[in-house]
Structure formats: structure tokens, C-alpha cells
N, CA and C of each residue as an Amber inpcrd file, in Angstrom:
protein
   192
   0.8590000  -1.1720000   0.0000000   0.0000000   0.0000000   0.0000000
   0.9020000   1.2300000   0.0000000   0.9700000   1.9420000  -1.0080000
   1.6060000   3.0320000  -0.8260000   0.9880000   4.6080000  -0.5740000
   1.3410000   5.3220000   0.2390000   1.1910000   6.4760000   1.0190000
   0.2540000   7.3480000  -0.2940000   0.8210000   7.2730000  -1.1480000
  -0.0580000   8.2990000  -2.3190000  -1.6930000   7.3150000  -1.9440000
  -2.0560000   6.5160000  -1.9230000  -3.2620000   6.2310000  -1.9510000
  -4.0090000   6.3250000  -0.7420000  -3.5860000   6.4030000   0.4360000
  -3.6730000   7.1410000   1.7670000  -4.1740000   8.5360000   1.3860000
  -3.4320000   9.1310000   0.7030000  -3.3100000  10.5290000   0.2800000
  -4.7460000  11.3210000  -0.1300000  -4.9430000   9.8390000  -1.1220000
  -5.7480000  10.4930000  -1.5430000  -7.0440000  10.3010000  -2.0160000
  -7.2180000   9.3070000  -0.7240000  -8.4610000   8.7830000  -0.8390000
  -9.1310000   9.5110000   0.0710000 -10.1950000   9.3050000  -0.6610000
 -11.5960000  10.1220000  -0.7240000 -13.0480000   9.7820000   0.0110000
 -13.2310000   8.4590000  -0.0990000 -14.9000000   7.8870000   0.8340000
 -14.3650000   7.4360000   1.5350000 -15.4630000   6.5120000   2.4760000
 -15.1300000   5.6780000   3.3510000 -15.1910000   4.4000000   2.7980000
 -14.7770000   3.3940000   3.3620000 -15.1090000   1.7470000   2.7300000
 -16.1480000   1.9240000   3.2220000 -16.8170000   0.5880000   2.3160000
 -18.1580000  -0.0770000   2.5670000 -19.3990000   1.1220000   2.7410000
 -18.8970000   2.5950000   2.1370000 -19.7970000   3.3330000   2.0570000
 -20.7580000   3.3380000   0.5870000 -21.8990000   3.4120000   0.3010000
 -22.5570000   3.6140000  -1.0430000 -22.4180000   5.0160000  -1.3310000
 -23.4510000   5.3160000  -2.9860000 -23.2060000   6.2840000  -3.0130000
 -23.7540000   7.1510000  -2.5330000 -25.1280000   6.8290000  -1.5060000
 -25.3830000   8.2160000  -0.2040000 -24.9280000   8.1610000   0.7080000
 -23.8690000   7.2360000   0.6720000 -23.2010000   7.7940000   2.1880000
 -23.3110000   6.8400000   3.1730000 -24.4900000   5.8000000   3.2600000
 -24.7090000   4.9980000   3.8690000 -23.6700000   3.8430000   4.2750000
 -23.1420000   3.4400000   5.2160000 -21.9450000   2.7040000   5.5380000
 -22.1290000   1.1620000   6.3730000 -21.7530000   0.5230000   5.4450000
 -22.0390000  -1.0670000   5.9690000 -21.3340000  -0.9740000   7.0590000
 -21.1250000  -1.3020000   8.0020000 -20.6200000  -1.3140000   9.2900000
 -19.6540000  -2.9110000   8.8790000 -20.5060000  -3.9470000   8.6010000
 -19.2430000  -4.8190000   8.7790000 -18.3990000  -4.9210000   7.4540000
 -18.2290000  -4.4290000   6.6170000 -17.5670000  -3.7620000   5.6870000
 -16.6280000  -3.1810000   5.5910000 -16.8500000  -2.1760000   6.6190000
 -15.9750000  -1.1560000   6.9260000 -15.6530000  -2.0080000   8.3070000
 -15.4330000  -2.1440000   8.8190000 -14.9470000  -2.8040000  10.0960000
 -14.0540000  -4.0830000   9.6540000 -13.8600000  -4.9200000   8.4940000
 -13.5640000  -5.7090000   8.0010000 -12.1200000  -5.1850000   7.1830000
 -12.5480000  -4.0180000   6.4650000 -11.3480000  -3.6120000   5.5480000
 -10.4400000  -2.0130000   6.6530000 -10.9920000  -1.9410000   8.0430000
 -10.0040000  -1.2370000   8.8550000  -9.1120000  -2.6260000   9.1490000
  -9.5750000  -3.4230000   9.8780000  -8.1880000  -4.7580000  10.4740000
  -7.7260000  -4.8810000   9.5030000  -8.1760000  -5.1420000   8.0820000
  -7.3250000  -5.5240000   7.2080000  -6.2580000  -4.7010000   6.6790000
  -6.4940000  -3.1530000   6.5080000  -5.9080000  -2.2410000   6.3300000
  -4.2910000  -1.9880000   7.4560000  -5.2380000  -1.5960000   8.5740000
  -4.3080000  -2.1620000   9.9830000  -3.0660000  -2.6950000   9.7090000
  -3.4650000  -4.2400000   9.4110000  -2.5420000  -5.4220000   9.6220000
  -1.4970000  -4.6550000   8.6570000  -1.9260000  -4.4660000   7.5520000
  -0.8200000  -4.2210000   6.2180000  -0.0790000  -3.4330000   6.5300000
  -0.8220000  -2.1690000   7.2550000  -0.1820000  -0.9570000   7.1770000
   1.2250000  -1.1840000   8.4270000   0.6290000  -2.0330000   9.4180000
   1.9590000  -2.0300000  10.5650000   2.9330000  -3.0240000  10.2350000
   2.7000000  -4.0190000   8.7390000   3.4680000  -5.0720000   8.5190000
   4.7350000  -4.0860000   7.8180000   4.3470000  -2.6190000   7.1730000
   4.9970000  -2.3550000   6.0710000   5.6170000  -1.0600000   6.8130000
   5.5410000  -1.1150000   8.0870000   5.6510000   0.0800000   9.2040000
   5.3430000   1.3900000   9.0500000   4.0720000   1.1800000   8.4100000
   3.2130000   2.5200000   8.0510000   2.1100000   2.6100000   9.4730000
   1.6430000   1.7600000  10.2570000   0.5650000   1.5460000  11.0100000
   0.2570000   3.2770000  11.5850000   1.6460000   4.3510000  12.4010000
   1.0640000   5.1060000  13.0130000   0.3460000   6.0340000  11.9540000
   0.9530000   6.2920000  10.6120000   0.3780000   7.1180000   9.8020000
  -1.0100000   6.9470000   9.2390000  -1.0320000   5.3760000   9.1080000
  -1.8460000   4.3690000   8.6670000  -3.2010000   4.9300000   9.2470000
  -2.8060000   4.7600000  11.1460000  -4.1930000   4.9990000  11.7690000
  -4.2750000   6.3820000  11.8270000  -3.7260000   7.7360000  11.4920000
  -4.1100000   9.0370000  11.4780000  -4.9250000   9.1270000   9.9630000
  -4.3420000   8.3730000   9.0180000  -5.2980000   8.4090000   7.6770000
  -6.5720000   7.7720000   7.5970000  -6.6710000   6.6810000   8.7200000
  -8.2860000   5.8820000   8.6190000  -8.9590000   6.8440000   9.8040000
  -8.3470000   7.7410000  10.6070000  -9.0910000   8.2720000  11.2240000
  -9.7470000   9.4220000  11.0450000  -9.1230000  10.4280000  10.1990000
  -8.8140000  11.4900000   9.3320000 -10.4230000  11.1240000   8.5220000
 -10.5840000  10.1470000   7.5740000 -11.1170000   9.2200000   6.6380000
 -12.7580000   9.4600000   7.1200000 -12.4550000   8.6570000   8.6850000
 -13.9880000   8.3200000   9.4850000 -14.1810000   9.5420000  10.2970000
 -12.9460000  10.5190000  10.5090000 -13.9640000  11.4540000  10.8930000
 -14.8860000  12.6050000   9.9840000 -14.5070000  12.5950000   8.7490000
 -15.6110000  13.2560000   7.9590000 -16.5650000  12.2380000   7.3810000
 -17.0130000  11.0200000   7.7650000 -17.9910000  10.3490000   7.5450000
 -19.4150000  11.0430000   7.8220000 -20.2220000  10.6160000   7.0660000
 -21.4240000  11.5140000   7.4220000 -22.2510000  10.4780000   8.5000000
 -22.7020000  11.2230000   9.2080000 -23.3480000  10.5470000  10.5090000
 -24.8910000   9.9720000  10.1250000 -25.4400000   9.3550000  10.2900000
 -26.4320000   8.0960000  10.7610000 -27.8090000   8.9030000  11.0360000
 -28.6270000   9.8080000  10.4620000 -29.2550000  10.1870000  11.5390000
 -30.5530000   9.3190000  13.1950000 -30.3720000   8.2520000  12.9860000
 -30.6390000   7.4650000  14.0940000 -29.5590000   7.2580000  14.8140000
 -28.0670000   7.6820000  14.6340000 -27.0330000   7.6880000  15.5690000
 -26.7940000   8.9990000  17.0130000 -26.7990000   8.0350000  17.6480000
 -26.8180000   9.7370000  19.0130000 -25.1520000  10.5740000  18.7530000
């Protein structure tokens, strides 16, 4: 996985195109992401880019 695609990615996984977000989808391709990213000793950047990612996710409105 190289850093340009970190860069410059854009949705979330397992999101459609309104936005709506499979939960085990996305929960499936973070560990997987994870694993790669700390095998290739990217993990701390790794988790500021998936977090970066999910925090402009659009929220749920049945989510508190």
C-alpha cells in the first residue's frame, strides 16, 4: 500500500453512493488495512489516515 493512496483517498469503505456505511464492511477492511499498514511500518500514519477518513464520515441520523 503506498502512502499516495492514503493521500488520496476520498470515501469511506463499505460506504454507497449516499453515504450509507455497511458497518461490517468497513470494520472488516479497517483490520485488514491495519494489519498491512503495521506489517509495512506505516501503522502510526496508517491509523491518522483511517481516522482522518472516518472522521468526515457523514453521521447516521438514528445515531446519538
Amino acid at each position: 500500500m503506498h502512502m499516495d493512496v492514503l493521500c488520496e483517498w476520498a470515501h469511506v469503505p463499505g460506504a454507497d453512493d449516499d453515504g450509507l456505511i455497511d458497518a461490517v464492511t468497513l470494520e472488516a477492511w479497517v483490520k485488514k488495512a491495519r494489519k498491512l499498514l503495521a506489517e509495512v511500518g506505516r501503522g502510526e500514519i496508517g491509523d491518522q489516515k483511517i481516522g482522518e477518513i472516518l472522521s468526515a464520515a457523514v453521521r447516521q441520523p438514528d445515531e446519538p
